[in-house]
N, C-alpha and C positions, 0 to 999 in steps of 0.2 A: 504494500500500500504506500501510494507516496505518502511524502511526508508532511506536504502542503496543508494537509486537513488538518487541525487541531481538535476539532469536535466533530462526530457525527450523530445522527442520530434515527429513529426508527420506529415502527410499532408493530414488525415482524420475524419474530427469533423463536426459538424452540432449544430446551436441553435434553438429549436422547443415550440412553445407554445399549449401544447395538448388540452387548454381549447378551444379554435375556429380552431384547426386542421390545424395548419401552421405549416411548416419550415422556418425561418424568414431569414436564413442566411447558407452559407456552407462554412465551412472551405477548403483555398488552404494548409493553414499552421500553424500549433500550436506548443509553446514549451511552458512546466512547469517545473517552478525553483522553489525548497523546499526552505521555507524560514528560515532560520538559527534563527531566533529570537523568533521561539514560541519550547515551550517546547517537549519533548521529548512522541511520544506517541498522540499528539494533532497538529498533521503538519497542516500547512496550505501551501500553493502553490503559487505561482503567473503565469497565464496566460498570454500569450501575444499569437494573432491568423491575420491572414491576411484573409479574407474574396475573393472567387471568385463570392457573391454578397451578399448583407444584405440588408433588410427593413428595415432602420434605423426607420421608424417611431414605426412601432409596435415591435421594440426588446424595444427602449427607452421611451412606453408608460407604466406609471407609473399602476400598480397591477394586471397587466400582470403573468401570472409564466411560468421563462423560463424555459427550460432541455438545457442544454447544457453537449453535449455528445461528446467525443475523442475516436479513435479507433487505438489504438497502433497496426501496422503493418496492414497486407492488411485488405481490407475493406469483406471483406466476412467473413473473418477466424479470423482474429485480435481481442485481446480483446478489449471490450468495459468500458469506464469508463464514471463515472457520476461527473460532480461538482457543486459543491453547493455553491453558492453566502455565504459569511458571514459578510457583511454588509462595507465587503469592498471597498477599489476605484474601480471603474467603467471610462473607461474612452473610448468612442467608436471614433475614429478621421478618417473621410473616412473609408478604410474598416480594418481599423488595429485596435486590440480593446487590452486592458488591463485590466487586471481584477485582484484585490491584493485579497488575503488572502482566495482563493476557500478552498475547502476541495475537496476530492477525496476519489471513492467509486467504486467497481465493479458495473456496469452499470446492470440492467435486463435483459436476455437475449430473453426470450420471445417473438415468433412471428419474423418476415422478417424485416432487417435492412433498 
C-alpha cells in the first residue's frame, strides 16, 4: 500500500478462521491510521473496527488463525485487503476492537467474497 494515505476508512470487513470454516465476526465499520513511528517502506497501521456481531469466544481463543479482511469501497467490486496481526495490542471491548501495528496486503482475490 503506498504510503501516501495516512487514514482510511470503510464499513466493509469481516474476521474468519479458515481452519474450522467460520466467520467469527462482520464489520459495520473500520478505519486504518499509518503509524508515523515505524520507518519508511515497513508501515504498520492501526485498526480500530465496530462489529455488527463477533464471537468473542472463538476470535479470543488462543492459536486460532484469524484472516481479517477490509474491503475498501462496495463490497462486490471494492478492493480487498489483508492484515496481519504483528504481535501487537489487541484489545476486543464489546464489539469495538483495536488492533496496533497490523501490516496491510492486497487481499486474494480468488473465488466468491
Amino acid at each position: 500500500m503506498p504510503s501516501i494515505f495516512r487514514r482510511m476508512e470503510g464499513r466493509h470487513g469481516k474476521v474468519s478462521v479458515p481452519s474450522v470454516g467460520l466467520e467469527v465476526g462482520q464489520m459495520e465499520y473500520w478505519s486504518l491510521t499509518r503509524r508515523e513511528d515505524t520507518p519508511s517502506g515497513d508501515e504498520a497501521w492501526d485498526l480500530r473496527a465496530v462489529f455488527s456481531y463477533i464471537n468473542r469466544y472463538t476470535f479470543e481463543k488462543p492459536g486460532l488463525d484469524r484472516h481479517i479482511t477490509i474491503i475498501l469501497g462496495n463490497p462486490r467490486t471494492g478492493q480487498q485487503f489483508r492484515l496481519t496481526e504483528t504481535g501487537g495490542r489487541t484489545d476486543l471491548a464489546g464489539r469495538s476492537l483495536l488492533m496496533e501495528r497490523v501490516k496491510l496486503s492486497v487481499a486474494n482475490q480468488d473465488g466468491p467474497r
